[in-house]
Each structure stands twice: as structure tokens, then as C-alpha cells.
C-alpha positions in Angstrom: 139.7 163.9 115.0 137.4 164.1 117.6 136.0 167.1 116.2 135.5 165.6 113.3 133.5 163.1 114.5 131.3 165.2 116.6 130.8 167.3 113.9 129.8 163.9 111.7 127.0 162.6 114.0 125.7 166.4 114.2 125.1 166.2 110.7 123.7 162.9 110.9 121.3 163.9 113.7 120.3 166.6 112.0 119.5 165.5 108.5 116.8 162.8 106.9 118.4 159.7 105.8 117.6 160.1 101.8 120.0 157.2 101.1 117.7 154.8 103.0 114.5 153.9 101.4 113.1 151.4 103.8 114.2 153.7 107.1 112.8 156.9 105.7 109.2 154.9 104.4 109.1 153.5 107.9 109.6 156.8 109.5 106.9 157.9 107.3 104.4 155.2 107.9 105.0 156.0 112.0 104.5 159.5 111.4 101.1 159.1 110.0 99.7 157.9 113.2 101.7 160.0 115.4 101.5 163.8 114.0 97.7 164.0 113.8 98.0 162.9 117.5 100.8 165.8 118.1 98.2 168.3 116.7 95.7 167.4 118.8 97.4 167.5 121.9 98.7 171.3 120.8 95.2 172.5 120.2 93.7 171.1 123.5 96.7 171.9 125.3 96.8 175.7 123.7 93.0 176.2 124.3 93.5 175.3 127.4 96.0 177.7 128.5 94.0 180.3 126.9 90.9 179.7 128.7 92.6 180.3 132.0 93.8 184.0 130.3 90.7 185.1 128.9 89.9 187.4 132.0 93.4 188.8 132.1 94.9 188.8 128.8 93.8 190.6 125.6 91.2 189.1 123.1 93.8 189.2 120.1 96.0 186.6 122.7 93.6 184.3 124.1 91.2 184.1 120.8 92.4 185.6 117.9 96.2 183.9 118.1 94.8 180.3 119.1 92.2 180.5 116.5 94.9 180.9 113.8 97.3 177.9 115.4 94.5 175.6 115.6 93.3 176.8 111.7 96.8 175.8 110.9 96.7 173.1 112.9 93.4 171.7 111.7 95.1 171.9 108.4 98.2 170.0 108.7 96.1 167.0 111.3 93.8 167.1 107.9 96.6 166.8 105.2 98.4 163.5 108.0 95.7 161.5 108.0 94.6 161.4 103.7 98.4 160.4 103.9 97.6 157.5 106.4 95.9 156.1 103.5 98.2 156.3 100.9 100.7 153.7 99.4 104.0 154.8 100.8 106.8 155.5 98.6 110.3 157.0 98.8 109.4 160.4 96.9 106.7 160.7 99.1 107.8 160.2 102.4 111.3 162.3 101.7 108.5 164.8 100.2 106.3 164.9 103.5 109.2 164.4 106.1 111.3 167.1 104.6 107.8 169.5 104.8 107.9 168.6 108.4 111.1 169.6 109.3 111.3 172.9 107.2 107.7 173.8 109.5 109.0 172.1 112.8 111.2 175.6 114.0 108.5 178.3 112.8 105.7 176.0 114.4 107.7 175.5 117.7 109.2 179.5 118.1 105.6 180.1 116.9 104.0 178.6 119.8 106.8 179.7 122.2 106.2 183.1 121.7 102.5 183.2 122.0 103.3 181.5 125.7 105.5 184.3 126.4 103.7 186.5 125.5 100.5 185.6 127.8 103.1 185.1 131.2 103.0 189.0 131.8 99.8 188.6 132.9 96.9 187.1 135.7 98.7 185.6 139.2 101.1 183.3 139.7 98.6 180.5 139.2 98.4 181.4 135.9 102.1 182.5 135.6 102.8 178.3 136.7 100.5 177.3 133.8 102.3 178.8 131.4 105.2 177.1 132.6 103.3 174.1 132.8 102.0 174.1 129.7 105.5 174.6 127.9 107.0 171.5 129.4 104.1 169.3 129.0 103.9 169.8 125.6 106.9 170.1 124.6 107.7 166.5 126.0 104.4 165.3 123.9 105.5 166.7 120.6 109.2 165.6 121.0 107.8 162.2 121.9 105.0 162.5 118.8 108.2 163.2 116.8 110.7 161.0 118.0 111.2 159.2 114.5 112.3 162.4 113.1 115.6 163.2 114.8 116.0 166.5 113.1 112.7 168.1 113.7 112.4 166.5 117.3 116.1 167.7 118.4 114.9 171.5 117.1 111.5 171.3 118.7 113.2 170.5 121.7 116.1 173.2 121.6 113.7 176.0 120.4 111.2 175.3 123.2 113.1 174.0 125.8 115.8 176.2 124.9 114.3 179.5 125.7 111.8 178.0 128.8 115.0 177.5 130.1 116.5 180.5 130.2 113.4 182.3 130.2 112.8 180.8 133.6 116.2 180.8 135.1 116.6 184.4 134.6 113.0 185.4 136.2 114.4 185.9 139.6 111.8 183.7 141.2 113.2 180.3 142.7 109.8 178.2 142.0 110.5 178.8 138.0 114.1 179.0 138.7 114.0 174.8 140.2 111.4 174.6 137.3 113.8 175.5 134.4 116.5 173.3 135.9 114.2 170.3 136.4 112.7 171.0 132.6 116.6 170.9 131.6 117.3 167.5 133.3 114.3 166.1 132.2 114.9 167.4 128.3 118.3 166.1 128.4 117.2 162.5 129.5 114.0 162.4 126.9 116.5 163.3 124.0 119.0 160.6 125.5 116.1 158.3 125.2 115.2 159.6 122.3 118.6 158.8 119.8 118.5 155.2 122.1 114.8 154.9 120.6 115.9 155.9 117.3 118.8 153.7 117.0 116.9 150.4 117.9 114.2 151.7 115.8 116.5 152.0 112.8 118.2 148.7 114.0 114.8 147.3 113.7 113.7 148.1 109.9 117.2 147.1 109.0 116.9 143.7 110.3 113.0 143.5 109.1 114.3 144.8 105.1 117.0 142.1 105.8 114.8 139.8 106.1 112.6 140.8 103.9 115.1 140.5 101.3 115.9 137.1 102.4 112.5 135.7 102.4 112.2 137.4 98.8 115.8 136.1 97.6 117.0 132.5 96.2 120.1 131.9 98.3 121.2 130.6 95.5 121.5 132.1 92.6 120.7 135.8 94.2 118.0 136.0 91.9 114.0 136.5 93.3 112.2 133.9 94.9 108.7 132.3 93.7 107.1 134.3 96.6 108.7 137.5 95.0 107.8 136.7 91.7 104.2 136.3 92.1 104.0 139.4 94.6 105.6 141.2 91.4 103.3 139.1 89.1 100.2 141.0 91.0 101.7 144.1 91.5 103.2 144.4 87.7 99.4 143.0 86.4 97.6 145.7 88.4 99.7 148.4 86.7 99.4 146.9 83.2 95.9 146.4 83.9 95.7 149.7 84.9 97.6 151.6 82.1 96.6 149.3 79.2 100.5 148.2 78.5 101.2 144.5 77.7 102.3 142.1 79.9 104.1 138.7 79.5 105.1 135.7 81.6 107.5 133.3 80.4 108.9 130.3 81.9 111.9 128.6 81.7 113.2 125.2 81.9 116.4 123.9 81.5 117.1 121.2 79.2 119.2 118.4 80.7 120.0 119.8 84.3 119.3 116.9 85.6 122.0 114.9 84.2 124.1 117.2 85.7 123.2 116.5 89.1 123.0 112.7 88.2 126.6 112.5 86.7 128.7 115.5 88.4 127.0 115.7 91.5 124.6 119.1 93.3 127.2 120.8 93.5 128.5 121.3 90.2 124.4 121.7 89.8 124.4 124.3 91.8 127.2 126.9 90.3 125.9 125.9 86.8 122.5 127.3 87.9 124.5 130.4 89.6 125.7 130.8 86.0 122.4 130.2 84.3 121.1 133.1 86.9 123.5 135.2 86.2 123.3 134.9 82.5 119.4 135.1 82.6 119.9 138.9 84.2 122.4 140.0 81.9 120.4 138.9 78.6 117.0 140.1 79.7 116.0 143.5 79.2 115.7 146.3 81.7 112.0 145.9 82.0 112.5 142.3 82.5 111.9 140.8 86.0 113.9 137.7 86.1 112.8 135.1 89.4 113.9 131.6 90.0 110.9 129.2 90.6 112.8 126.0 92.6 114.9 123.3 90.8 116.0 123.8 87.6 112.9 126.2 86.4 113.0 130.0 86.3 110.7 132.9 85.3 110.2 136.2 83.7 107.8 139.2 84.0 107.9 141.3 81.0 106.3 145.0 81.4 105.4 147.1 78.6 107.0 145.3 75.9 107.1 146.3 72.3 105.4 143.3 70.5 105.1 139.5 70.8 107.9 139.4 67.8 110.2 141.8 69.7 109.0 139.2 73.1 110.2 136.1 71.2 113.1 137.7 69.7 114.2 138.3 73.0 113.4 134.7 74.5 115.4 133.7 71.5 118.7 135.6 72.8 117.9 134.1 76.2 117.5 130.6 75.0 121.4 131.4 73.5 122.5 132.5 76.0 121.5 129.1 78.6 123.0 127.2 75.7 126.8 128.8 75.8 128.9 126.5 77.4 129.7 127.1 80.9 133.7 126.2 82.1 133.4 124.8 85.7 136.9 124.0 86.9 138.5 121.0 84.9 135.0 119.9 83.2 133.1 122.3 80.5 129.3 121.8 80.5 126.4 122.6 77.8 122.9 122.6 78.3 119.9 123.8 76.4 116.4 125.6 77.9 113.0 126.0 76.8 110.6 129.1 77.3 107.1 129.1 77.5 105.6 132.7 77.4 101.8 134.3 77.7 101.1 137.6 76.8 98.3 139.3 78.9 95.5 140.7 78.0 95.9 138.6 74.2 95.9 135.3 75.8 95.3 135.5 79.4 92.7 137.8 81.8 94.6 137.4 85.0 97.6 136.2 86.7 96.6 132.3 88.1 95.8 132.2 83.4 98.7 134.3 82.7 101.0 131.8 84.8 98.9 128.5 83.4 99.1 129.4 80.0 102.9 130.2 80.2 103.4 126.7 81.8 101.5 124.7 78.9 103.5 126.7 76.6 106.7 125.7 77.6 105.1 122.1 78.3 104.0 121.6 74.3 107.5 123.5 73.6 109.9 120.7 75.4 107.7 118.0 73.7 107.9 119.5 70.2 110.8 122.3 69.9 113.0 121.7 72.9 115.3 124.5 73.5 113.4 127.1 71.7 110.9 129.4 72.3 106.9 129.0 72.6 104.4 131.4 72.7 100.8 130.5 74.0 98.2 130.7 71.4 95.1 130.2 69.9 95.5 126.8 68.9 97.4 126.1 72.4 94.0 127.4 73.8 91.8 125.2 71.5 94.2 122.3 72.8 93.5 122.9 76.9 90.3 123.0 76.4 90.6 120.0 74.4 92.4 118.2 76.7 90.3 119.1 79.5 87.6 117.4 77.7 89.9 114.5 77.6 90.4 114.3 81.1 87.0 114.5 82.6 86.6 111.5 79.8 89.2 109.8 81.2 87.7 110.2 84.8 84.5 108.6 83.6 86.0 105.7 81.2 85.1 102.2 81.5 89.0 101.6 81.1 88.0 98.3 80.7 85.7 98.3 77.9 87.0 101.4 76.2 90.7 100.5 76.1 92.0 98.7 73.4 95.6 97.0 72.8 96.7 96.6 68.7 100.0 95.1 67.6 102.6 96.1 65.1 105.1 93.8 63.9 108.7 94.0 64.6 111.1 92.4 61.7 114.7 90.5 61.0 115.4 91.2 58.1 118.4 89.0 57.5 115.7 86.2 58.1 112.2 88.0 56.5 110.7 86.9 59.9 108.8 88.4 62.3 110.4 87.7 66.1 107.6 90.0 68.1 105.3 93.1 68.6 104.8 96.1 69.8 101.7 96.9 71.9 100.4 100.0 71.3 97.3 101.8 72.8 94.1 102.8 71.7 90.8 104.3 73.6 87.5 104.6 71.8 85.7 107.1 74.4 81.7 107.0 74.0 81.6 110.9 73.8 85.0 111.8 72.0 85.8 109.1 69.7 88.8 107.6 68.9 91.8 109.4 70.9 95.3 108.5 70.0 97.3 107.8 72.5 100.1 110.8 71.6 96.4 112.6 73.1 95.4 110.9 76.1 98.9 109.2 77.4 100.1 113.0 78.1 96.5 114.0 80.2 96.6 110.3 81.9 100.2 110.8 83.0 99.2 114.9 84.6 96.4 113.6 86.3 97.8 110.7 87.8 96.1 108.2 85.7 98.3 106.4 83.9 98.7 103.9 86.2 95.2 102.7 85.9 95.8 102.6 82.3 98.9 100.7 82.0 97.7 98.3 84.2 94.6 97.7 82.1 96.7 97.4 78.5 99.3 95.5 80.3 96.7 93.1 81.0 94.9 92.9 77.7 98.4 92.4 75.7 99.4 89.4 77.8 96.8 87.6 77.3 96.5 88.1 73.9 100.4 87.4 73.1 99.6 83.8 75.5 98.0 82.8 72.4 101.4 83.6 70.0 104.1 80.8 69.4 106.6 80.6 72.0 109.2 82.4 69.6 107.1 85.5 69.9 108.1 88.9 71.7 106.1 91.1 73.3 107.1 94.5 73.7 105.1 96.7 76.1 105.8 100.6 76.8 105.8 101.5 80.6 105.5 105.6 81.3 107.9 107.1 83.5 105.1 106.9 86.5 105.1 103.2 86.2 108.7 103.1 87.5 108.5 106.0 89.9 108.4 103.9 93.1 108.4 99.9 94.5 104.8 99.5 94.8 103.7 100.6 91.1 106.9 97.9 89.8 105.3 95.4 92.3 101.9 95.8 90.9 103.7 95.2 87.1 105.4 92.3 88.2 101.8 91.1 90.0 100.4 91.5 86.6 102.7 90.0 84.8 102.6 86.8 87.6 98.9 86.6 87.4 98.7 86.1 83.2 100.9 83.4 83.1 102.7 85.0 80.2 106.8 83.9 80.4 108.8 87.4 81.3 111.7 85.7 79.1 109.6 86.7 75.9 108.6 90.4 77.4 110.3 93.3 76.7 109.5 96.7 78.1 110.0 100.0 76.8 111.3 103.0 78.9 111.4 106.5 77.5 114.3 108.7 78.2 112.5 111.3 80.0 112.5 108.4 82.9 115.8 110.0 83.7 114.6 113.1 84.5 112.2 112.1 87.2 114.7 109.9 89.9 117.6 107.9 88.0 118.3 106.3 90.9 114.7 104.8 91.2 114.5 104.2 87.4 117.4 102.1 87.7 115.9 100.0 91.0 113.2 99.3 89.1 114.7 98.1 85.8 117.4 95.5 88.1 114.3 94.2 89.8 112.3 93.9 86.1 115.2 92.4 84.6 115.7 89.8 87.5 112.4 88.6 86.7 113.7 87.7 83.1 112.3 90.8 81.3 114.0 92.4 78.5 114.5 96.3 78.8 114.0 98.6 76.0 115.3 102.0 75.6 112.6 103.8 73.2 113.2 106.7 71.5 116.9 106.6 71.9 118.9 109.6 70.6 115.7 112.5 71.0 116.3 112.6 74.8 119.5 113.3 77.2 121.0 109.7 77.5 124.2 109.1 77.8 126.5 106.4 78.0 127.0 106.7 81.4 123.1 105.3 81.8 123.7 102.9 78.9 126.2 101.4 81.6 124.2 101.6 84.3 120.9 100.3 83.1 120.2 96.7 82.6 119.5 97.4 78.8 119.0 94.4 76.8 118.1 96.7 73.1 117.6 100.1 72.5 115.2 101.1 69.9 116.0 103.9 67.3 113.7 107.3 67.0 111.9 107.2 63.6 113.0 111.2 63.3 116.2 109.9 62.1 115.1 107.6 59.5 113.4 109.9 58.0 115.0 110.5 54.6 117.5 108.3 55.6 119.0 107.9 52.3 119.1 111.1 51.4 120.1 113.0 54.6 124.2 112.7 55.0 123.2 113.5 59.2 120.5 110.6 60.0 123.0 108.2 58.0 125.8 109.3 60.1 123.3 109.3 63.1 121.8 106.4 62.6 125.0 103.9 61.9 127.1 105.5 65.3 123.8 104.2 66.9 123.8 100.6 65.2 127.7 100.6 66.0 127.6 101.6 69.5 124.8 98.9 70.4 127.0 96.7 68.8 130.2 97.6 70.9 127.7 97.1 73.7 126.2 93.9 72.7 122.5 95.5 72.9 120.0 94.6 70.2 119.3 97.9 68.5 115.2 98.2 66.7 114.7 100.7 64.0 111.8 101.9 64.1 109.7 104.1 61.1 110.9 102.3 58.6 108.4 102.9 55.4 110.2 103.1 52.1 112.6 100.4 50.2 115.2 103.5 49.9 115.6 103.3 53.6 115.6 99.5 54.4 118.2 99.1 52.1 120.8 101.6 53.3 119.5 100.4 56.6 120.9 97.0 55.2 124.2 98.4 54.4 124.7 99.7 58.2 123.9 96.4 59.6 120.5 97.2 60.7 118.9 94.1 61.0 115.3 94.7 63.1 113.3 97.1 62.2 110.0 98.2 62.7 107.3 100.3 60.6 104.8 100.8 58.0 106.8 99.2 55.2 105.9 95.6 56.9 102.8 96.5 58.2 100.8 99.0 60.3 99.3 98.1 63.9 97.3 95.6 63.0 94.1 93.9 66.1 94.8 91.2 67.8 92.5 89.1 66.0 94.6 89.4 62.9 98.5 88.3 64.3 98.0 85.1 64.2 97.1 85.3 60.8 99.7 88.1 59.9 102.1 85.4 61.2 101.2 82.4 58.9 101.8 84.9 56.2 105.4 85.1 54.5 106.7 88.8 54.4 106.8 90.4 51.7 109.5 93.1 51.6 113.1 91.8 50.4 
């Protein structure tokens, strides 16, 4: 056994750890620094010890012999340092550190033999440089090679081997005491030597460890957003470089939040382990799959076929987020969205690549959730657009250039009109009109929206002070506006200072509130709701709620997407959508609004469900303020 064992670290000593990337690119990267310094010491050191033989020994020993090392030497010092300034890599350095150990014995008996051969002659002064000069350098090159075990161990024993016995057997006690000394101090520099070697190794262990950890998400195992954009760059240059595609696609998942809301972090978190896992195992090989933060993740695709074969993929992807995922006693099923850019087609470098990935997926989750979007053209045309938008936005006169029009909302078990809807319009000097499906998006990215809500909030309250008292006023607040106490205090200020009765306003929250801080969206609606306001859920049905919100929000209606009255009487699915919505707010006691009603078909199978408030172009389109009153005094129309 302990043969065995001995035998085990022999080998070990004695061979170049292959099996260890980082430790053998290390060793490398030391050993361009250190051998060109070993080279240099041998030719000084050899020339020298030749100089002090030229008058005793012949020419072909002191000239001839050093002239070859030091042409050899020359050499290898020249082919070291054009390595210094090379990008390391494992083929490389197992390439150069293997050369170095197959030369390391020829070199060292080499240069042994040639000092051998000069002690026959001159005095004992130059007898005791010889000796000298074996030592000496022999301790320099085993300490110039102390990262390579191997090559420094035979060094050591060819050299110091034969000094050794060389000198001990010479008869003379001077060289006798020298050889034992040179033994001693051999034995203690190797000792040193595997010490300096283990911490060494120890070292880059502990530095790839954490390497790897700053590089890693704890989480999911998957690469960080540091690693993904050092891979970004690195995966860019080489694309750049060999005129390959390259594609970065992001991904978000579709109703992750809800997950943390309703089952806690962490169930969150081993559904994103999941997701992480089933991200690696549906990407291709030459897919680089990272995990951004939260809920978001990425993917660097390298030499691709096509932008079909891209999508194709994202498409299996997108599948495989959507399989449900069994966690303990519940099951779960969400969706996710990708985003992707495709370099050099639509992007000339990484900060684009990345950018245009990111809009992607942001006009994907507004118009094809859980699908897959690639950037184009008309993506392009839109950014550019919208940038226009915004510097127009950061130079409006919000005041003058923001507009409030009214469309009507309808009972029509009575034929009467019991409020309206303010919606938003900007005239902007140098763009035009801008609808507000155009500006609402930029003003909410740029931290703007809060400017303009306040303005419109303004403008419809006082025009609905001039409405009969049996009149609504429904106003639609952005997910910003209820982000934090001080933006509900300024609504609430506003609302104060107009005079307009909070009994008669209803406002409209979007469903994609929920995404931002539940918690805080609820705060605010209690504290809106306390003040006698009515609270709308817009949209309902296109977004993530569910009933456990319903309960917990202080809902007084919810208002019913237009998408799924769309064809209503001819679409077996929006009928069946559409009446578990009118019975659930009934079960609830919420009001429930249809809204994009336009054709007779649909109002009267509305009818038949029990729908009895609707909204849309069938009673009228938005109409200025100047015209409700009017539009008022005016019996409807539509039976």
C-alpha cells in the first residue's frame, strides 16, 4: 500500500497536469516571464565560466561549445517571449510545457558535461568555479522552473545529481564539504519547491473557484449577466472576425410574478431552477444560455443556420417554458416571450445587438405574448420613431399640447348614458397628432408619465364639473401612477384641488400593475377607494389576473377587453369567454363594462348574456368636450 502510494505521487510529480485547464494555463502564463529569465542567467553564467578558461582550456571548450548553447539559448529566450504575448489556451500551454520538459534533461546533461569537461584544467581557483558555477545555477533554473515539477525535479537530479558524486568522489575535502552542502541545500530547495507548488496550485484552484462563482447564478447554475456579456464580446469578436452570424435573444417569462405573489419566493425559485434547466436542454449546442436577474434570461447564438432555423428554435424554447412544471402538491404553467437580434442584419455591435433584442421582446409581450419576435426593419423604423417621440415629449408644452376627449359608456337596459371614458390625445407642433397607444408607452420608459397624467387628470375634472351629477368619470391611471405613496398623494391632491366629487370617479388600472409591486398596487387602490373612488380593472382577461387579486383588490367593476367581442356572435370561444366573465362579476357583485362594442350582432347576444354597460363605437366614438353636454341631451339611438 505504501508502495503504491509512493509510486502514485512519483507519477504525479513527474507528469503535467493535462486534466487541469486553469492549473496548466497558469503554469504557462508564469513560465512566460520566468524561462526567458532562466536563459539569461545560463548564458551570463556560462560565458562567464568560460572567460576564466580561455587561457587554459581549448578554443573548441571555452568558445566554440558556449557559442552553440547561447545560439540555442538565444533561440528558445526568442520563441518565450512572442509567447508572452499570446492569448493563452489549453492546447497551447500543454503544447509549450510538454516541449519544455522533453528539452529540460538534454539541456541540463548538456550543460553538465561541458562543466566537466573544463574542471581538468587551470588551478584550483578555477577548479572552485566550476563548482561554483554548477550550484549557482542550478539553484536559478530550478527556481526559474519551479511551476513545472517535472522538468524542475530532472534539472535538479541530472545536475545536482552528478555535482554530487562528481565531487564527493574527487578525493579533495573542499569539494568533498562542497558536494555535501550542494546535497543539503538541493534537498531543502526541492522541499520548498513541491510546498511552493502545492499553494501555488491551491491558489488557481481557489481563484477558477471563484471565478466560476462570480460568473455563475447561484441559482439556477446557469451563467451570470457579467458572464454573458464577457461572452457577448468575446463571441461578437469571433463572428466579427469570421463573417458567421450572430444572434441575441432575450427572454422573459410570462406570469412569474404571480408566482412569487401567490405561492411565495420559494416556489419562485425552483420554478426558475426548472425554467434553467429546461432552457439548457432545448437550446442547441452552439447556444450560450445566461440568466440576466429576476425572471429574464438570455441567449447567444453562434454561427447559426438562418433566422427561420433562429425562430424555429425560439419556438421549441417558448414550448418548452410553457410545459407545466409539478412542484410538490401544486402544478404550475407559465408562458415566455423571446426577443432576438441577429448581428450584422440588424445590429453593428453588442450595446445594438443587446438593445435591439430588448425592444424585440418588448413589442413581442405587448402584441404576441409567449411567442417569438425577431427585430426588424419595421422595429427599426419604430425606435427611431419613437425616439422622435420622446425628445418631443421632453420639449411639449403638456399643457397646451395635451388634450382630454370623452367616449360614452351605456346601460342598455335603460338607453342611457351613466358616464365617460377619458381618453388621451397630444397634438405635438413637429409630429402631429400621436395616439396615445404611441406616446403612453415612450412617457411611461422615460419616466414621464407622471407629468402627463397629472396634466389629463386635471383637464377631465374640470371638464366632467360641468356634467349632471349622475355622470361618471372614468380616468385611466398607468402602472407608474400607483408605484409609490407620494405619486397616489399627488392624485388624490389633484383630485382635492378640482372640487370634482370622488363618489362619481372611477379609475382604471391595467393588469400589468400586478407585475410591478402587488403589494403597493393594492396600498394604493385601499387608500383611492377610501376617498370614495370607484376602481376599474381595464383590460380584464388579456393579462395574468386572477381571482386571488379579484379578492384582494377593492374592485368596484371590471371592464371587458374589446379582443373578445370581436365576432362575438359568431366565435363559440369569446361567447363562452365573454359570459364566464359577466357571470363571475356577477357572483362578485362587481359592475362589469364591455367595451368595443360596434355591430348590432354583438349588442344583442351581449343582451342575452346579461351584459348591460357597454362601451364602443356603435353609441358613439370619443367625442371633445365641447360636444357631451350636447351628446347628453340627445336620446340614443341603438335599441
Amino acid at each position: 500500500m505504501k508502495l503504491t502510494k509512493l509510486l502514485k505521487s512519483v507519477r504525479e510529480i513527474a507528469s503535467i497536469p493535462r486534466d487541469n485547464p486553469d492549473l496548466l494555463i497558469a503554469q504557462y502564463r508564469a513560465f512566460t516571464f520566468q524561462m526567458p529569465l532562466m536563459y539569461v542567467v545560463l548564458m551570463i553564467n556560462t560565458w562567464g565560466l568560460a572567460t576564466t578558461h580561455m587561457h587554459v582550456a581549448p578554443h573548441w571548450l571555452t568558445v566554440d561549445i558556449p557559442v552553440i548553447m547561447t545560439v540555442i539559448s538565444v533561440v528558445r529566450l526568442i520563441g518565450w517571449l512572442r509567447r508572452s504575448r499570446q492569448e493563452a489556451s489549453h492546447e497551447i500551454a500543454l503544447e509549450a510545457l510538454s516541449r519544455t520538459q522533453r528539452l529540460a534533461p538534454f539541456i541540463a546533461l548538456a550543460f553538465t558535461l561541458w562543466a566537466f569537461g573544463l574542471f581538468p584544467y587551470g588551478d584550483p581557483y578555477e577548479k572552485a568555479h566550476v563548482a561554483f558555477y554548477m550550484a549557482i545555477t542550478v539553484i536559478g533554473v530550478i527556481f526559474c522552473m519551479m511551476h513545472l515539477r517535472p522538468a524542475a525535479f530532472t534539472v535538479a537530479f541530472i545536475v545536482n545529481g552528478s555535482f554530487v558524486i562528481f565531487f564527493a568522489l574527487s578525493g579533495t575535502l573542499v569539494f568533498v564539504a562542497i558536494a555535501v552542502n550542494t546535497a543539503l541545500v538541493s534537498a531543502a530547495m526541492l522541499a520548498i519547491l513541491l510546498v511552493h507548488y502545492r499553494d501555488f496550485t491551491g491558489m488557481v484552484s481557489a481563484r477558477a473557484e471563484n471565478f466560476r462563482l462570480a460568473n455563475i447564478d447561484s441559482l439556477t447554475g446557469l451563467a451570470n449577466r457579467r458572464a454573458f456579456f464577457s461572452y457577448l464580446d468575446f463571441a461578437y469578436a469571433r463572428a466579427k472576425s469570421d463573417g458567421t452570424p450572430l444572434a441575441v435573444g432575450i427572454i422573459d417569462l410570462d406570469g412569474f410574478k404571480l408566482v412569487n405573489d401567490i405561492y411565495g419566493h420559494a416556489t419562485g425559485d425552483k420554478l426558475l431552477q426548472i425554467i434553467g434547466t429546461r432552457l439548457v436542454e432545448a437550446c442547441p449546442e452552439n447556444y450560450y444560455v445566461a440568466r440576466l436577474g429576476g425572471d429574464e434570461f438570455s441567449i447567444v447564438a453562434s454561427n447559426f443556420g438562418d433566422t427561420v432555423e433562429l425562430v424555429a428554435n425560439g419556438e421549441l424554447i417558448c414550448s418548452a417554458i410553457r410545459a407545466a412544471a409539478s412542484l410538490g402538491d401544486i402544478t404550475l404553467q407559465i408562458g415566455g416571450s423571446i426577443g432576438f437580434s441577429v448581428f450584422p442584419d440588424m445590429a453593428s455591435d453588442t450595446t445594438q445587438l443587446f438593445a435591439n433584442a430588448d425592444y424585440a421582446l418588448y413589442h413581442g409581450k405587448r402584441s404576441s405574448r409567449g411567442k417569438v419576435t425577431l427585430f426588424s426593419t419595421d422595429h427599426d423604423a419604430k425606435i427611431r420613431y419613437e425616439a422622435k417621440i420622446e425628445q418631443a415629449l421632453q420639449h411639449a408644452n403638456l399643457e397646451d399640447e395635451l388634450t382630454v376627449v370623452f367616449q360614452p359608456i351605456v346601460d342598455v337596459s335603460n338607453r342611457s348614458t351613466i358616464g365617460f371614458e377619458a381618453l388621451a390625445r397630444w397634438g405635438s407642433p413637429t409630429l402631429g397628432a400621436i395616439t396615445p397607444a404611441q406616446f403612453i408607452p415612450v412617457a411611461e420608459r422615460t419616466g414621464m408619465i407622471e407629468r402627463i397624467t397629472k396634466t389629463l387628470l386635471k383637464k377631465a375634472l374640470a371638464h366632467a364639473l360641468l356634467w349632471p351629477s349622475t355622470i361618471r368619470l372614468s380616468f385611466n391611471l398607468s402602472a407608474h401612477d400607483l408605484s409609490s405613496p407620494d405619486t397616489v398623494l399627488d392624485i388624490i391632491t389633484q383630485i382635492g384641488k378640482s372640487g370634482f366629487d370622488p363618489a362619481r370617479l372611477d379609475l382604471e388600472i391595467t393588469e400589468t400593475a400586478f407585475i410591478r409591486d402587488f403589494a403597493q398596487v393594492r396600498r394604493a387602490t385601499e387608500t383611492l377607494r377610501a376617498l370614495g373612488c370607484g376602481i376599474s380593472l381595464d383590460d380584464f382577461g388579456t393579462g395574468f389576473s386572477s381571482l386571488t387579486h379579484l379578492h384582494a383588490l377593492p374592485l368596484t367593476k371590471i371592464k371587458v377587453d374589446r379582443s373578445f367581442v370581436t365576432d362575438l356572435n359568431t366565435n363559440p370561444t369569446s361567447y363562452k369567454i365573454v359570459k364566464s366573465l359577466l357571470a363571475l362579476s356577477r357572483d362578485m357583485n362587481l359592475d362589469c363594462i364591455i367595451e368595443g362594442i360596434e355591430t348590432r350582432d354583438e349588442l344583442a347576444i351581449l343582451k342575452t348574456l346579461g351584459g348591460l354597460m357597454v362601451q364602443g363605437y356603435l353609441y358613439s366614438r370619443p367625442i371633445q368636450a365641447s360636444e357631451v353636454v350636447n351628446f347628453l341631451e340627445q336620446p340614443l339611438m341603438v335599441a
